[in-house]
GUKOL-145228 format. One line per 4 residues: for each residue x, y, z of C-alpha. Coordinates in nm, 4 decimals. Example, Ala and Ser with C-alpha at 12.3 -4.5 7.8 and 13.67 -1.06 7.14 Angstrom:
! residues 2
1.2300 -0.4500 0.7800  1.3670 -0.1060 0.7140
//
This chain:
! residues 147
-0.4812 -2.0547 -0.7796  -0.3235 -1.7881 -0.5641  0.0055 -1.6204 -0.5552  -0.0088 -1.6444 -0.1342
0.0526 -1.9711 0.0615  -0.1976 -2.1217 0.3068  0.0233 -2.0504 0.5760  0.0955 -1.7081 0.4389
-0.2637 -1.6181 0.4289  -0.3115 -1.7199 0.7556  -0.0194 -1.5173 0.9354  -0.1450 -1.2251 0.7047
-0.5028 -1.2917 0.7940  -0.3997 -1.2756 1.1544  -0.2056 -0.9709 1.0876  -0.4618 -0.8265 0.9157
-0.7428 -0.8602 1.2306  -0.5427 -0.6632 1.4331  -0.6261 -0.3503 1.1842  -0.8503 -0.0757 1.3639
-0.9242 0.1037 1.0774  -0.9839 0.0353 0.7130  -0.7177 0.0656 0.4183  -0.7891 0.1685 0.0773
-0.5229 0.0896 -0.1760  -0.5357 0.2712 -0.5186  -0.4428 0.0751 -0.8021  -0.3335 0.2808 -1.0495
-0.3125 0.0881 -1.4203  -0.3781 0.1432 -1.7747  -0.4790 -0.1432 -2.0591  -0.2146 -0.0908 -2.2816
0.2267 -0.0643 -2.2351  0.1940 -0.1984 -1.8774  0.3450 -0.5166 -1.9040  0.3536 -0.5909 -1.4619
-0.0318 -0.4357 -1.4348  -0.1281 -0.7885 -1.4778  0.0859 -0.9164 -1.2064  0.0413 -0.6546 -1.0168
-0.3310 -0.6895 -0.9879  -0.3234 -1.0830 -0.9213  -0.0590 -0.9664 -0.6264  -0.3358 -0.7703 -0.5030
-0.6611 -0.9344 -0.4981  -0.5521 -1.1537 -0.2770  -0.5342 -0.9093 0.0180  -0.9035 -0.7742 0.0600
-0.9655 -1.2265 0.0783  -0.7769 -1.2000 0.4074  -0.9434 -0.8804 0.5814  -1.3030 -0.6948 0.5322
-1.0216 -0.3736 0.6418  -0.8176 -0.3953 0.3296  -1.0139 -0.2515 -0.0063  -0.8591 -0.1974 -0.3704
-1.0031 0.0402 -0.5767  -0.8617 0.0527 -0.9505  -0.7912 0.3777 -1.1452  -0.7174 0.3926 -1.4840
-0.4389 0.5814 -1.5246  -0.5108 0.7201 -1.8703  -0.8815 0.7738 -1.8153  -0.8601 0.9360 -1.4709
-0.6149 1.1410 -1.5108  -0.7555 1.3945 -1.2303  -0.6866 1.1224 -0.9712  -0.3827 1.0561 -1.0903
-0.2474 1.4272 -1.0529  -0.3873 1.4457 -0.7209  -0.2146 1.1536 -0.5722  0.0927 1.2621 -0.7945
0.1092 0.9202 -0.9817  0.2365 0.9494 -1.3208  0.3217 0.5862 -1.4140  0.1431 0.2268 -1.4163
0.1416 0.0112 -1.2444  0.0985 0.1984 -0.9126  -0.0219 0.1933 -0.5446  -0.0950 0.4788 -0.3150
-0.2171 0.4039 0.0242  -0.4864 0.5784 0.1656  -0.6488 0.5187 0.5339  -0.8528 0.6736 0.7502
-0.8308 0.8587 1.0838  -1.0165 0.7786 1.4311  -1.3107 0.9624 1.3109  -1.3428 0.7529 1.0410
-1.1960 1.0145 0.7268  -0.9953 0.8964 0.4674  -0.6582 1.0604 0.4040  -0.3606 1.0353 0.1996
-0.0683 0.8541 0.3825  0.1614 0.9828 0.1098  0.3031 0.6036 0.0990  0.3204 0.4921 -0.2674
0.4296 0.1649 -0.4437  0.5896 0.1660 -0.8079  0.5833 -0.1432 -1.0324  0.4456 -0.4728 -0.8961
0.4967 -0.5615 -0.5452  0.6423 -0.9057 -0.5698  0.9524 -1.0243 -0.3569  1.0381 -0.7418 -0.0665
0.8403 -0.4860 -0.1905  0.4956 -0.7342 -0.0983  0.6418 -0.7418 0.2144  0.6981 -0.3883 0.2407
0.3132 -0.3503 0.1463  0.2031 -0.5668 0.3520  0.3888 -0.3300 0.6554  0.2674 0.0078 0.5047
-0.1008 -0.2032 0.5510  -0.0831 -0.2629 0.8752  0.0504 0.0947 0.9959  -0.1746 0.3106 0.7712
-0.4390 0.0808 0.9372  -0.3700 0.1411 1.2790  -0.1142 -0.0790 1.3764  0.1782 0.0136 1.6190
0.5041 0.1404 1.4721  0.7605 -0.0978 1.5075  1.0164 0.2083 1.5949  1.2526 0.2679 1.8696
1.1923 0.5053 2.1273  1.5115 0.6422 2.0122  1.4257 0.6520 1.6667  1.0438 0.8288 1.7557
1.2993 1.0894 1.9318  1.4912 1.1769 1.6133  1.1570 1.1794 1.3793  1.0412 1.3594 1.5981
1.2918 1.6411 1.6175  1.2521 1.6601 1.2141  1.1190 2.0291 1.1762  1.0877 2.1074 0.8121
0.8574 1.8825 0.5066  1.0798 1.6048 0.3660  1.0436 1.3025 0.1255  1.1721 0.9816 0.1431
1.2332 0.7850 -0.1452  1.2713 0.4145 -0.1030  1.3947 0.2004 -0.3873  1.4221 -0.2225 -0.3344
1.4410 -0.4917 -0.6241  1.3941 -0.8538 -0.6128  1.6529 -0.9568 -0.7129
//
């Protein structure tokens, strides 16, 4: 039985036909000391059921460690989200999930999803503006619980 609701499915199922272009997520896990990879995995096979746009692709953290460097993930479980331009090449969106994505960080996923897929920013004019005016490399990090 799934994790998602019918209705839940649905709205993301609508969601997820609006996508222009395809999103790869990159599951990064290992067999052993990952207690949430389990979880974490269950979370996410749900999503390529709702959308031919939306593809997982597991990586072994241990065993791959080449991948792992590039996309600068150092700890299961893990997500980086990868999409591809109008031209159809993949890139790295530089978004990445750690731990499992239950409670706000699903929905959180669910968002990076549908704008690494093509989907309108939900940003202000205003807020473009100041983004915008940003003239030097910076990272974000962004930390929620669910709790």
């Amino acid at each position: 039985m799934g994790l998602l609701s019918l209705a839940d499915q649905d709205q993301l199922r609508d969601a997820f036909a609006e996508l222009p272009r395809p999103v790869r997520l990159l599951f990064f896990t290992q067999t052993f000391g990952c207690d949430t990879c389990p979880q974490t995995r269950q979370i996410l096979d749900e999503l390529p059921l709702l959308s031919d746009k939306v593809r997982i692709d597991e990586v072994n953290l241990v065993l791959d460690q080449d991948t792992a460097r590039q996309y600068g993930i150092d700890r299961a479980p893990a997500i980086a989200v990868v999409g591809s331009d109008v031209s159809g090449e993949m890139y790295d969106s530089r978004i990445r999930f750690l731990g499992a994505p239950s409670g706000y960080a699903f929905v959180s996923l669910v968002q990076a999803i549908l704008l690494v897929g093509g989907r309108e920013s939900l940003l202000t004019n205003e807020s473009r503006r100041l983004i915008a005016a940003v003239d030097a490399p910076m990272t974000m990090n962004v930390f929620t619980t669910p709790t």
